[in-house]
C-alpha positions, 0 to 999 in steps of 0.5 A, spaced: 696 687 540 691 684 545 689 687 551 689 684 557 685 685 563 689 685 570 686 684 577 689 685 583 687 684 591 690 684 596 689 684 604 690 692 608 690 694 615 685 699 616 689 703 619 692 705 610 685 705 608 684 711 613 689 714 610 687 712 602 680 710 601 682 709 593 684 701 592 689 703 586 693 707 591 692 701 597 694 696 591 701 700 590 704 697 597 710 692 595 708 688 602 702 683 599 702 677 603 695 675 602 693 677 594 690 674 588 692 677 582 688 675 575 690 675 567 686 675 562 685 676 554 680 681 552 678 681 559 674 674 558 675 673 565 670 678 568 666 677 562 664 670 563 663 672 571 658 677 569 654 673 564 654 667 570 652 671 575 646 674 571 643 667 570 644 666 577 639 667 583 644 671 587 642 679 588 649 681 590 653 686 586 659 683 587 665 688 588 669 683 583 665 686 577 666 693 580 673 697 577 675 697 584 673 697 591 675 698 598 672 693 603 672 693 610 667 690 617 661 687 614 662 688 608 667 683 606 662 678 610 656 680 606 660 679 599 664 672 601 657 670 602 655 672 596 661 668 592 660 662 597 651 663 595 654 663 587 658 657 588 653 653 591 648 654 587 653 653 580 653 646 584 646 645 585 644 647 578 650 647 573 645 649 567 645 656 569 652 656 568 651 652 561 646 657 559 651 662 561 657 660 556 652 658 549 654 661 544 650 663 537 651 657 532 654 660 526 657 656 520 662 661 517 665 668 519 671 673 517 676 675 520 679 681 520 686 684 520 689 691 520 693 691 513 689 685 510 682 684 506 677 681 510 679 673 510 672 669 510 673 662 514 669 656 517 667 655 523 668 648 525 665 646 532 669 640 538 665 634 537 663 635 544 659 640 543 651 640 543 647 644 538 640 646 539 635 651 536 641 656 532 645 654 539 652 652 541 653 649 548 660 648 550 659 644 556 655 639 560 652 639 567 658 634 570 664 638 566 660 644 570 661 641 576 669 638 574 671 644 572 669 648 579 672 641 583 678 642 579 679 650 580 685 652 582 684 656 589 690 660 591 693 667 589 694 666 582 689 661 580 690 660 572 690 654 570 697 651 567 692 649 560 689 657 560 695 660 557 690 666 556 686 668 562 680 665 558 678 659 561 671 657 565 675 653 570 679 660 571 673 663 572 671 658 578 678 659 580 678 666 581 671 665 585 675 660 590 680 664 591 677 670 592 673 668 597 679 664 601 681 671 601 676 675 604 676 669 610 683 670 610 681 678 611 675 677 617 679 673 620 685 677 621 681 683 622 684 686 615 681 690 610 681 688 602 683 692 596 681 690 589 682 692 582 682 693 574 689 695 574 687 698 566 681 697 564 678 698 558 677 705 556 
């Protein structure tokens, strides 16, 4: 059975966070007007945004990458700033994202399944995929910049195709929506609880 990686934020009073600094604790309260809460297979999700940020230029250590946080005053600034300087530098310069996300080309593969041989099979590439230099790229600049376009911002920011959490456009859609939050946040004087709610052991 796959595992799955679930997210959760949502907006807290100070006042419960002076009582339980743990985020997981704050996330147990059933009042959750403002949240965002992500679902994805094998955790691809968090995965792709970690490698997105590595090839990025922004020195943030994003409290989305964290197995959980608690944000409060400035904090929540400095790291909406963050997210809006990762946006904007995946719109100037797509190809960071591209290079994120290419994949090792290989013409075979096995899998592998509990109570079967090994099963070897051929890899076949989309048509709309461009290989260079032993690489496999899955996206161009403009599709980059689609797919931010497109991203869903709102508390669950899954898009309808993404039936597994696995999608780059998903990743672009959490961005967003995290980012709405925290605005939602600092505006409204509110602390922010978020968390891995069973990451992988």
């Amino acid at each position: 059975m796959a595992w799955y990686s679930y997210t959760l934020a949502s907006t807290v009073p100070l006042a419960l966070i002076a009582e339980a600094q743990h985020a997981r604790k704050l996330l147990q309260t059933e009042d959750r007007t403002h949240f965002v809460f992500t679902a994805s297979r094998h955790g691809v999700l968090l995965e792709t945004l970690s490698r997105i940020l590595a090839c990025s230029s922004i020195e943030n250590d994003l409290y989305l990458l964290k197995d959980q946080a608690v944000l409060t005053g400035n904090e929540i600034q400095r790291q909406a700033a963050g997210i809006d300087a990762l946006l904007s530098e995946i719109d100037r310069n797509p190809q960071l994202v591209i290079e994120a996300t290419k994949g090792r080309h290989e013409t075979t593969g096995t899998v592998h399944l509990d109570g079967f041989q090994p099963l070897p099979h051929k890899i076949i590439y989309p048509e709309n995929v461009t290989i260079k230099d032993d690489w496999v790229y899955y996206y161009s600049q403009e599709e980059v910049r689609a797919l931010v376009a497109s991203a869903p911002c709102m508390s669950d920011p899954k898009p309808e195709t993404d039936d597994e959490g696995e999608s780059l456009e998903y990743v672009f859609g959490f961005l967003k929506s995290h980012a709405s939050l925290l605005r939602v946040a600092s505006d409204s004087g509110l602390g922010v609880a978020y968390a891995e709610m069973n990451p992988a052991s």
